[in-house]
BALOBA-1460 file (C-alpha; in Angstrom, 3 decimals):
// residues 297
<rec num="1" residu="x" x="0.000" y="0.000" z="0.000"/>
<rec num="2" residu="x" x="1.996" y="2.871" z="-1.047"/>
<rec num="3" residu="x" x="0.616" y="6.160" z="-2.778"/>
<rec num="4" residu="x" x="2.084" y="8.831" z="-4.613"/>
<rec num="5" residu="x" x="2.096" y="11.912" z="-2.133"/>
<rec num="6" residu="x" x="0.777" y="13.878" z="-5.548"/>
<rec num="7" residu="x" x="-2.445" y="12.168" z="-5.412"/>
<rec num="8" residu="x" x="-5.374" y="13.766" z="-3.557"/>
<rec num="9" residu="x" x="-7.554" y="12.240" z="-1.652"/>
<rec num="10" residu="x" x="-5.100" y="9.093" z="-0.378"/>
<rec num="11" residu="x" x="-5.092" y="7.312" z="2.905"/>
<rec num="12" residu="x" x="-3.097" y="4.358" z="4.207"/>
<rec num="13" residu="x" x="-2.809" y="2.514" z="7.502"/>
<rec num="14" residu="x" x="-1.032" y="-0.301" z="8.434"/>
<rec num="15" residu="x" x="-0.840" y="-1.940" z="11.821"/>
<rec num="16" residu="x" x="1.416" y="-5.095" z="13.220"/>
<rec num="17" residu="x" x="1.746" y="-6.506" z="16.657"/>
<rec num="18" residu="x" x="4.786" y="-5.830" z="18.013"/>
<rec num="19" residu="x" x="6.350" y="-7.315" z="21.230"/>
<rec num="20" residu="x" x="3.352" y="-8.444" z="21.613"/>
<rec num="21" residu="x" x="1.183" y="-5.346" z="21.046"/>
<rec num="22" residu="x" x="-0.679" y="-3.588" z="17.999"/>
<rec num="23" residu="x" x="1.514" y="-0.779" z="16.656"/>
<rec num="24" residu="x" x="0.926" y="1.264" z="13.969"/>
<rec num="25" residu="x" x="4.100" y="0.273" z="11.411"/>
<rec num="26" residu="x" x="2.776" y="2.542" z="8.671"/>
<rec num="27" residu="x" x="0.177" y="6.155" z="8.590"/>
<rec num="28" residu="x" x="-0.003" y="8.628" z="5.692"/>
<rec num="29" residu="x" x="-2.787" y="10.560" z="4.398"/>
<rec num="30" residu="x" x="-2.977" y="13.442" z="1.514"/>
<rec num="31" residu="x" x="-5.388" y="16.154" z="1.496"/>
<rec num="32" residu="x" x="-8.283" y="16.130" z="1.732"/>
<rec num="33" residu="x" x="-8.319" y="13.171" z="4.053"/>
<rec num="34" residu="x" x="-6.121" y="12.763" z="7.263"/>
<rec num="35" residu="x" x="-5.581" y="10.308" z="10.166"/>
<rec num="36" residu="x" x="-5.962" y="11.029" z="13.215"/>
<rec num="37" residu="x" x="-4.318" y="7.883" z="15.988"/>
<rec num="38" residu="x" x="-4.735" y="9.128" z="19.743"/>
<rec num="39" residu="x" x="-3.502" y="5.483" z="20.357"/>
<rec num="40" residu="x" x="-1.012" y="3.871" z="18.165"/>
<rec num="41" residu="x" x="0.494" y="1.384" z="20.298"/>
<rec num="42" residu="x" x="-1.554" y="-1.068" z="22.928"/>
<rec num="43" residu="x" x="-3.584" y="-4.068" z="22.778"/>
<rec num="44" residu="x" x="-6.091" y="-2.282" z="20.103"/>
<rec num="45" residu="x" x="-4.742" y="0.820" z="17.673"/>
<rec num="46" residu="x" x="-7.496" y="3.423" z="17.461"/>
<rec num="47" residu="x" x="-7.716" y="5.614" z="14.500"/>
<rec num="48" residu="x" x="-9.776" y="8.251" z="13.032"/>
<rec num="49" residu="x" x="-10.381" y="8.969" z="9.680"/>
<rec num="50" residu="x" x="-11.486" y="12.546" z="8.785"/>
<rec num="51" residu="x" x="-10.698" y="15.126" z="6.370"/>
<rec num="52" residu="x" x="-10.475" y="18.892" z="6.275"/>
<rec num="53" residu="x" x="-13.545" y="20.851" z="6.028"/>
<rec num="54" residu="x" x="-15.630" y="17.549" z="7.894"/>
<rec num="55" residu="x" x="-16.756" y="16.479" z="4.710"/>
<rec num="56" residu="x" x="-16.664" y="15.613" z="0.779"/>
<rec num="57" residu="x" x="-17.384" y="18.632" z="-2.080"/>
<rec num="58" residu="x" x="-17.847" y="18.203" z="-5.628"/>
<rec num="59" residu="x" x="-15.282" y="16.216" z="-7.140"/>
<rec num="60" residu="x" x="-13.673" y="14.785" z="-4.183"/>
<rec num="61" residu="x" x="-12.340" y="10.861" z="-4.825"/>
<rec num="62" residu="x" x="-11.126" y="9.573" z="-2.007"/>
<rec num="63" residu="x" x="-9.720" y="6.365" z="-0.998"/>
<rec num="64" residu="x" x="-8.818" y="4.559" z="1.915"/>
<rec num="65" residu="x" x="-6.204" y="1.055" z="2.267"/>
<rec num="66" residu="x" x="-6.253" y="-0.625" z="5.433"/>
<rec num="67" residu="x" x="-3.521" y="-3.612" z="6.352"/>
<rec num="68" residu="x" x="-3.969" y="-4.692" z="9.429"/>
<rec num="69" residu="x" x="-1.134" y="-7.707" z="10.338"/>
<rec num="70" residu="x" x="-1.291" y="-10.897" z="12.035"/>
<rec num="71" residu="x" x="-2.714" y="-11.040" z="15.670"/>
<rec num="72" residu="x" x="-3.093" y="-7.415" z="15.411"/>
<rec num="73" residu="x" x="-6.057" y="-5.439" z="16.482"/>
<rec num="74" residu="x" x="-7.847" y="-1.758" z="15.406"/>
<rec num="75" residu="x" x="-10.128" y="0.090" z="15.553"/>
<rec num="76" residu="x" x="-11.440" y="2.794" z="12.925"/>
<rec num="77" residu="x" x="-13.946" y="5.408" z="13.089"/>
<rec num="78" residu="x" x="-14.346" y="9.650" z="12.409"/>
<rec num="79" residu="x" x="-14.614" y="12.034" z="14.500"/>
<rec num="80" residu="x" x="-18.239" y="13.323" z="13.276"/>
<rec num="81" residu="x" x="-20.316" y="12.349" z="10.271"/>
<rec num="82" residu="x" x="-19.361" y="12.383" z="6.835"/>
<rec num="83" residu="x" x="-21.345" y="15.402" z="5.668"/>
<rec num="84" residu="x" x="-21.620" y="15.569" z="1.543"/>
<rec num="85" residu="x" x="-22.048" y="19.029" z="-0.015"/>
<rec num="86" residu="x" x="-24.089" y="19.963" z="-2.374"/>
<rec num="87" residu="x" x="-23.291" y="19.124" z="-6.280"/>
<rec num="88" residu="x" x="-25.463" y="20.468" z="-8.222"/>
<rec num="89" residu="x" x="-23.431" y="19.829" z="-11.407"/>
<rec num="90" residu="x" x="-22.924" y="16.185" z="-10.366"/>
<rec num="91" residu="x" x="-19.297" y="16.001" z="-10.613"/>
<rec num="92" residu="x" x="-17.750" y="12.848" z="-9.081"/>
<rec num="93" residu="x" x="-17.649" y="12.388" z="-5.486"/>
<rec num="94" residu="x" x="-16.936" y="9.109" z="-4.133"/>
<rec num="95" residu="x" x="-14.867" y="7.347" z="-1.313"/>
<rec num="96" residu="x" x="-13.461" y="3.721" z="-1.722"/>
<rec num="97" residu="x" x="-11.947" y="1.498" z="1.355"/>
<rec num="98" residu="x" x="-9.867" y="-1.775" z="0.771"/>
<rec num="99" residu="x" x="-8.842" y="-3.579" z="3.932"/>
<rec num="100" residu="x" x="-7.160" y="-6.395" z="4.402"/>
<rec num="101" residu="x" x="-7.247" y="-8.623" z="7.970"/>
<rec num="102" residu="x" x="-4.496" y="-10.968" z="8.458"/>
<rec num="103" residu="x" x="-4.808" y="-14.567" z="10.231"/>
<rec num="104" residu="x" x="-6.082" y="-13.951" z="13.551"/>
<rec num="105" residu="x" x="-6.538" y="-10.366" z="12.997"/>
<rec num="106" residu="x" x="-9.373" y="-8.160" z="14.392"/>
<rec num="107" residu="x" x="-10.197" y="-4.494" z="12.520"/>
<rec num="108" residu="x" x="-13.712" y="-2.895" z="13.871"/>
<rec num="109" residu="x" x="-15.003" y="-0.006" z="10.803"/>
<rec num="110" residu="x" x="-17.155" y="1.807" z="12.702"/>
<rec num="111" residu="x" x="-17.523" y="5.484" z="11.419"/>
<rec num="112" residu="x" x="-20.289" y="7.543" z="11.983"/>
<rec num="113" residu="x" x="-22.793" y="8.074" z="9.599"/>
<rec num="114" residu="x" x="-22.640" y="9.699" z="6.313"/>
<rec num="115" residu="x" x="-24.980" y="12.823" z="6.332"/>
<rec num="116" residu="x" x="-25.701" y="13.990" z="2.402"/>
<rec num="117" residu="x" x="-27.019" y="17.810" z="2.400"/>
<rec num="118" residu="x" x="-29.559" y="18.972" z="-0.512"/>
<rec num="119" residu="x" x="-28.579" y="18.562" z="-4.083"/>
<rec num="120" residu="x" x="-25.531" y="16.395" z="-3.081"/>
<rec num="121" residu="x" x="-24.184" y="13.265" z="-4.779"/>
<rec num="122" residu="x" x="-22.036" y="10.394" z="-3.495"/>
<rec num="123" residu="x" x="-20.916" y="6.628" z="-3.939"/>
<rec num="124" residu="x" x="-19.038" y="4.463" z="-1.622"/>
<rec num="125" residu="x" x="-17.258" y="0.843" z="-2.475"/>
<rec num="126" residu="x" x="-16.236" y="-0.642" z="0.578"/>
<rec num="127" residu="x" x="-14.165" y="-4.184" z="0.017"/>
<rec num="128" residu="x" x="-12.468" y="-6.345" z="3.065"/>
<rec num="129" residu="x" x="-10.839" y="-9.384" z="2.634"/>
<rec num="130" residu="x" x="-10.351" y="-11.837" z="5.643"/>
<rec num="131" residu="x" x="-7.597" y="-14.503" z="6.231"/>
<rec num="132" residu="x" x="-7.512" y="-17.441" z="8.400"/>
<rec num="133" residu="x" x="-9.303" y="-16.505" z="11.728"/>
<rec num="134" residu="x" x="-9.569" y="-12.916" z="11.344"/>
<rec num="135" residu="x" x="-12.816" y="-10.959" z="12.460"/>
<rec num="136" residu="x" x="-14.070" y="-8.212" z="11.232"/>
<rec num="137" residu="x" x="-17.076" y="-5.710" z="12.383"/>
<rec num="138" residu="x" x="-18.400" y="-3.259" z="10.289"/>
<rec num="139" residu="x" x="-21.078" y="-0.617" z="10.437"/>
<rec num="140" residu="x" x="-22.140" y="0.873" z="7.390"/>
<rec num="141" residu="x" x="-25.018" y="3.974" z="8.204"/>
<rec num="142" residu="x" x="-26.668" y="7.012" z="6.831"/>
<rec num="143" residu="x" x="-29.049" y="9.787" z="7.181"/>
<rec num="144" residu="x" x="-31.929" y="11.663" z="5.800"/>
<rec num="145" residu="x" x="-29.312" y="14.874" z="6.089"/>
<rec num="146" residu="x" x="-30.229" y="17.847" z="7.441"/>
<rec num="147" residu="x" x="-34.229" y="17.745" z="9.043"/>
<rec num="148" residu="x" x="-33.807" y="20.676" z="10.913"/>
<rec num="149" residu="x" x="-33.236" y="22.864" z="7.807"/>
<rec num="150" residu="x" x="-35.783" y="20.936" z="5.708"/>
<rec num="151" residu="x" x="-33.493" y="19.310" z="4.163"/>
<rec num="152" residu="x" x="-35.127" y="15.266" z="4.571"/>
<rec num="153" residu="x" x="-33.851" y="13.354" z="1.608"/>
<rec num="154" residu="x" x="-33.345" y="15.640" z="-0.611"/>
<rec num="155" residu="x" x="-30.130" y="14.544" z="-2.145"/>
<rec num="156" residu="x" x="-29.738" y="13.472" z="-5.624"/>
<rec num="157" residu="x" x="-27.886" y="10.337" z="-5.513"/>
<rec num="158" residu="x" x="-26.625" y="8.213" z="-2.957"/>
<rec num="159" residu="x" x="-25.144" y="4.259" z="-3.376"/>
<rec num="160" residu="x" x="-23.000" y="1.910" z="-1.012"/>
<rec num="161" residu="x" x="-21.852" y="-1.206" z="-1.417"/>
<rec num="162" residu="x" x="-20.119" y="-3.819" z="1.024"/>
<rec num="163" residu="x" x="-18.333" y="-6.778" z="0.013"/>
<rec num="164" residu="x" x="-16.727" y="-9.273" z="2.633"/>
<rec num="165" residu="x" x="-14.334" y="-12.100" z="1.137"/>
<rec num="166" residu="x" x="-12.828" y="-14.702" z="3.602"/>
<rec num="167" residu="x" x="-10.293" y="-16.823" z="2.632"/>
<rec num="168" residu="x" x="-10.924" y="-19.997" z="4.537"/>
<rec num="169" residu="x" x="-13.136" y="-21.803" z="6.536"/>
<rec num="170" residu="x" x="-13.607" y="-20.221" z="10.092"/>
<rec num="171" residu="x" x="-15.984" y="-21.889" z="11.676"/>
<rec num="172" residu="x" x="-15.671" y="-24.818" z="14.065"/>
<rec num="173" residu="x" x="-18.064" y="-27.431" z="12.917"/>
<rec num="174" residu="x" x="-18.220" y="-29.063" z="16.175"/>
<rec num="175" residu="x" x="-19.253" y="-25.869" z="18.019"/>
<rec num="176" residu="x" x="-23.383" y="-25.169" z="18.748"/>
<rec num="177" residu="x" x="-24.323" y="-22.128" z="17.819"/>
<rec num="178" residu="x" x="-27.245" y="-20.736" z="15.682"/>
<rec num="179" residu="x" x="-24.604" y="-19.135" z="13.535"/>
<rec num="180" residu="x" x="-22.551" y="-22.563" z="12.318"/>
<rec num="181" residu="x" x="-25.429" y="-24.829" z="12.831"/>
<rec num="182" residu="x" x="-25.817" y="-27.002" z="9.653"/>
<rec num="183" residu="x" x="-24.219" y="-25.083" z="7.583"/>
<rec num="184" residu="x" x="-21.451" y="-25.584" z="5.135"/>
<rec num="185" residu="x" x="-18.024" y="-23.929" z="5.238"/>
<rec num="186" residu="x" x="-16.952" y="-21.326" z="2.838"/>
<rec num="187" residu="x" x="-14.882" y="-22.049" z="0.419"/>
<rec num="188" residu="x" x="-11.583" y="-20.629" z="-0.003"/>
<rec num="189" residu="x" x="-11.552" y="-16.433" z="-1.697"/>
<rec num="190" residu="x" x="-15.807" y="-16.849" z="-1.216"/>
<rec num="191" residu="x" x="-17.808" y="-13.426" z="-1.139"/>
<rec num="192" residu="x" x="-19.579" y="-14.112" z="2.255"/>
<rec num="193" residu="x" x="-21.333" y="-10.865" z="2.179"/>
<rec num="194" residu="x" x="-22.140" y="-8.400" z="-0.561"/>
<rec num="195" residu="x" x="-24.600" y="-5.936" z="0.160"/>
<rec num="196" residu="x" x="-25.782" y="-2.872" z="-2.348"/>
<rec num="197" residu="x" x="-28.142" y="-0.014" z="-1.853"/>
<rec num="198" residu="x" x="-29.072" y="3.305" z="-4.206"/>
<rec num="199" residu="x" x="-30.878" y="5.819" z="-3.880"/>
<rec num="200" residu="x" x="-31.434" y="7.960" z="-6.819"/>
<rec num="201" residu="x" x="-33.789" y="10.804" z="-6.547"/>
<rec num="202" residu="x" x="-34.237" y="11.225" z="-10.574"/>
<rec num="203" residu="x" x="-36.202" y="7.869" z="-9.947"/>
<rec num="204" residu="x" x="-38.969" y="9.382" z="-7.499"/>
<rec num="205" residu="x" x="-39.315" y="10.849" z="-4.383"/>
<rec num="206" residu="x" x="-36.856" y="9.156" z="-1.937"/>
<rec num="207" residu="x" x="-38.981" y="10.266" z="1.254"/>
<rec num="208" residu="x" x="-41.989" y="7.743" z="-0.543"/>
<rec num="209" residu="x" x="-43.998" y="5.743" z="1.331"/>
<rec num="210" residu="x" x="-42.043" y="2.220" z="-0.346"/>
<rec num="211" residu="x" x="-38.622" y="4.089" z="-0.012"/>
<rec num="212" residu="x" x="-37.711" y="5.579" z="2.826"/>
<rec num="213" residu="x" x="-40.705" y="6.906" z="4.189"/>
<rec num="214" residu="x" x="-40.831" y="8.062" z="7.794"/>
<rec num="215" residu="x" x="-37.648" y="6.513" z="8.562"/>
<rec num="216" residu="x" x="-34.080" y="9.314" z="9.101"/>
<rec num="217" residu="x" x="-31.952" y="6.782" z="9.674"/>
<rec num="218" residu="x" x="-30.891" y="3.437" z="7.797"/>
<rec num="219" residu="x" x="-27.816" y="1.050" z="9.466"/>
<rec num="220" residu="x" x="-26.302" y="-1.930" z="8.969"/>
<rec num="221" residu="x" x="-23.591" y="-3.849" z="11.157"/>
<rec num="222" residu="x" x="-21.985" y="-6.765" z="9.983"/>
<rec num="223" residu="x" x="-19.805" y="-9.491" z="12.933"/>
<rec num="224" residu="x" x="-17.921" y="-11.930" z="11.223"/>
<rec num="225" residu="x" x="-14.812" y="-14.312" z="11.927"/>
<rec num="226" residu="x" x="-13.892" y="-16.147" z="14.876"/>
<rec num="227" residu="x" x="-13.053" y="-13.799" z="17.381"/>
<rec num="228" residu="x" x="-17.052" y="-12.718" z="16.953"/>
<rec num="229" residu="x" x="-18.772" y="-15.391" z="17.140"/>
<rec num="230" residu="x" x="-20.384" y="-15.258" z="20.323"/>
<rec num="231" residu="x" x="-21.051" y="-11.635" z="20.123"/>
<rec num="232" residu="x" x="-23.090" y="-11.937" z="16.544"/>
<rec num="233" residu="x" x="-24.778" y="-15.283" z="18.815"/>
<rec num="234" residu="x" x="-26.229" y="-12.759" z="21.074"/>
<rec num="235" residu="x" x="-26.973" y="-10.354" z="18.926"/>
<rec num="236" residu="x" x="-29.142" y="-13.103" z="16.930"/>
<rec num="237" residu="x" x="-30.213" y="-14.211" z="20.193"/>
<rec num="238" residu="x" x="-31.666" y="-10.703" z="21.489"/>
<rec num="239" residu="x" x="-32.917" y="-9.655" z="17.779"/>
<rec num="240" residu="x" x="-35.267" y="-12.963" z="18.375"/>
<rec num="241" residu="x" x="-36.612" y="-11.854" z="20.970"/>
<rec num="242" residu="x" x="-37.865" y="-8.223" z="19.591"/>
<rec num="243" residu="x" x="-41.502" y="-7.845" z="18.844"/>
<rec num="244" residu="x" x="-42.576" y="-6.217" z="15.721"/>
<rec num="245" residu="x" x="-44.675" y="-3.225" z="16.462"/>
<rec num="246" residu="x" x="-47.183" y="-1.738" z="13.576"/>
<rec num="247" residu="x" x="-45.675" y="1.532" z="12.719"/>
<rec num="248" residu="x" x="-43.200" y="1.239" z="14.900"/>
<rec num="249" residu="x" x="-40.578" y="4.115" z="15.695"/>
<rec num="250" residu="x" x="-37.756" y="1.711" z="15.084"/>
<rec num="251" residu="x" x="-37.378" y="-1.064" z="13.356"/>
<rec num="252" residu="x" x="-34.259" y="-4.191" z="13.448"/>
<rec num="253" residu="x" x="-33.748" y="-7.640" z="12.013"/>
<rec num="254" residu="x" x="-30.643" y="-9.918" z="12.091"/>
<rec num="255" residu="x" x="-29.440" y="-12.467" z="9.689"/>
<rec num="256" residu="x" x="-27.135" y="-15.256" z="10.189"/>
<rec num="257" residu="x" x="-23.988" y="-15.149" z="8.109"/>
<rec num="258" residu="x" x="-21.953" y="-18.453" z="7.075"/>
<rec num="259" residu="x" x="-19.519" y="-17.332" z="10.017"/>
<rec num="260" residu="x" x="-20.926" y="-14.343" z="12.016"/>
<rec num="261" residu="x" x="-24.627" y="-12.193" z="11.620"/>
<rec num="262" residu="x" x="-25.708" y="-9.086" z="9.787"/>
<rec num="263" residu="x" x="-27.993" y="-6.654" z="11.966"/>
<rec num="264" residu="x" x="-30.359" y="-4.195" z="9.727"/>
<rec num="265" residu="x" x="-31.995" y="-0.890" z="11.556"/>
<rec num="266" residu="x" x="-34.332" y="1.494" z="10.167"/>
<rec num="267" residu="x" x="-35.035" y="4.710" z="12.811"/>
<rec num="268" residu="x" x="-37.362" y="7.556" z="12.791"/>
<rec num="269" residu="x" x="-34.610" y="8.883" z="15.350"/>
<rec num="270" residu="x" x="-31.050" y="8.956" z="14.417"/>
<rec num="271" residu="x" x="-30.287" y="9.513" z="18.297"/>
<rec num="272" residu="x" x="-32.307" y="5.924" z="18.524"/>
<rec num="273" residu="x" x="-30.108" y="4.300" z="16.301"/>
<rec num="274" residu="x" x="-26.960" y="5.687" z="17.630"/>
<rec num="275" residu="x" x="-28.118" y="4.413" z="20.826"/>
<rec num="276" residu="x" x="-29.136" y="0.611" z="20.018"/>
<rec num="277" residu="x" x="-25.731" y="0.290" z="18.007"/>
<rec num="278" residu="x" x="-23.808" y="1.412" z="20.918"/>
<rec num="279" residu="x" x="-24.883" y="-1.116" z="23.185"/>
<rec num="280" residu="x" x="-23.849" y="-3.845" z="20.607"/>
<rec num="281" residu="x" x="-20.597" y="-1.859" z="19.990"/>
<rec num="282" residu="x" x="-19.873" y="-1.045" z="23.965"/>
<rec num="283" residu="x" x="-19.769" y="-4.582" z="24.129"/>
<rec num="284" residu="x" x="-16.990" y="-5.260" z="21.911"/>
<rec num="285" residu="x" x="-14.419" y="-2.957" z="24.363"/>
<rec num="286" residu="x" x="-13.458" y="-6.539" z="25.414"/>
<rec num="287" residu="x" x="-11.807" y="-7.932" z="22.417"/>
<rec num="288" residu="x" x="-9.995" y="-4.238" z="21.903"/>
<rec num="289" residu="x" x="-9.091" y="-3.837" z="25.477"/>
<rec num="290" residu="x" x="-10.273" y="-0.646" z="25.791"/>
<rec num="291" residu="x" x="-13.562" y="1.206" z="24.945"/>
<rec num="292" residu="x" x="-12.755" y="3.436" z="22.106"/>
<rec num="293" residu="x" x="-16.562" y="4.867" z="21.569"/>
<rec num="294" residu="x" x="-15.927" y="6.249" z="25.253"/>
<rec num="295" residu="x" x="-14.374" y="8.705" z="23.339"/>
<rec num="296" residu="x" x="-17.633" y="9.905" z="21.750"/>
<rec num="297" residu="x" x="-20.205" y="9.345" z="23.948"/>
């Protein structure tokens, strides 16, 4: 993973353990994006990605590469949400990450949500690729933008897509769990997860009744690999046990993946959202050995 300093819009972290701790062996960034790593050495790196101005403009093509070494463990999030200006001549604005977790890895994407003002266009690519006993949690969310200035979904364009590759089987197919139960193993370099979503404005009103409707707030938080296991088990475990209300405030459901779960929430409250995803996050300050959304909330 190495750039040319000349190119805008570049990222790159990589992170090893180290006498037995996760160091950050490698950090650059080119404007407009920077890194930000109040801990770069410890049983979890923590980093935050941001850029200047707290958002993407018009033209803006960013991209972000993520290595994160054997045994190692990090954590990445921003430091607010990803606002996206307004385009009106819908020039190219998009961000791209490629991570990669080495065998018996842990990384944790977690950034706050992206927030796309009025007349604002944006696509994100987002591709990790797992080894041998790595985990990986991501959280992929957005907003309606700006309610408070009447600006609910009112952008032109807006697409993400996830893709999650592992490269060999990680499951235990003695163990008892919802999650492995009768299920075959993936094959090696299989696409265990590969999720899409657009939202294009030229195609009718996105605040529609079979679009977004009442809803601010859409998430989705992905546990995978060994070292998560037992947390997506609970998490499959409590979603279960959630009764559907009829026009409900705030919606969830939970699928099982071949080696971890996939958690969907839909929120007429974005503070509602934040709130349920933090408990599920919180609970991860175990495997990082420390509790890096402390920082936020």
């Amino acid at each position: 993973m190495r750039f040319d300093f000349h190119e805008r819009g570049r990222a790159s972290l990589e992170v090893d353990k180290i006498f037995n701790e996760s160091t950050v062996t490698g950090a650059y960034a080119t404007s407009p994006m920077k890194l930000l790593t109040p801990r770069a050495r410890g049983d979890c790196v923590c980093t935050y990605a941001t850029n200047f101005g707290g958002g993407l403009v018009a033209g803006d093509q960013t991209r972000l590469e993520i290595r994160v070494g054997k045994h190692a463990r990090c954590f990445l999030g921003t430091q607010a949400s990803t606002k996206i200006y307004r385009n009106p001549h819908r020039l190219p604005c998009s961000h791209m990450t490629c991570a990669t977790v080495e065998e018996g890895a842990l990384l944790v994407f977690a950034p706050t949500p992206v927030q796309p003002f009025a007349d604002s266009s944006y696509t994100q690519q987002q591709e990790f690729r797992l080894a041998i006993g790595a985990g990986l949690v991501l959280l992929d969310w957005f907003t309606s933008g700006r309610p408070a200035c009447g600006e609910r979904w009112k952008f032109a364009h807006l697409s993400t897509r996830n893709e999650i590759w592992q490269n060999s089987a990680l499951v235990d197919p003695a163990a008892s769990s919802p999650i492995d139960a009768n299920q075959a193993l993936p094959a090696p370099n299989e696409c265990i997860f590969l999720d899409s979503c657009r939202l294009d404005a030229s195609e009718g009103r996105l605040d529609s009744e079979h679009r977004t409707g009442r809803f601010n707030c859409f998430a989705t938080l992905v546990m995978v690999g060994t070292p998560l296991l037992k947390a997506a088990n609970r998490l499959l475990e409590e979603v279960k046990r959630v009764s559907v209300k009829r026009r409900g405030s705030f919606l969830l459901s939970a699928s099982p993946l071949k080696s971890g779960a996939v958690l969907r929430v839909a929120g007429e409250a974005v503070g509602e959202v934040d709130r349920y995803l933090r408990k599920h996050l919180t609970a991860l300050a175990g495997l990082l050995g420390e509790d890096p959304w402390s920082r936020r909330w």
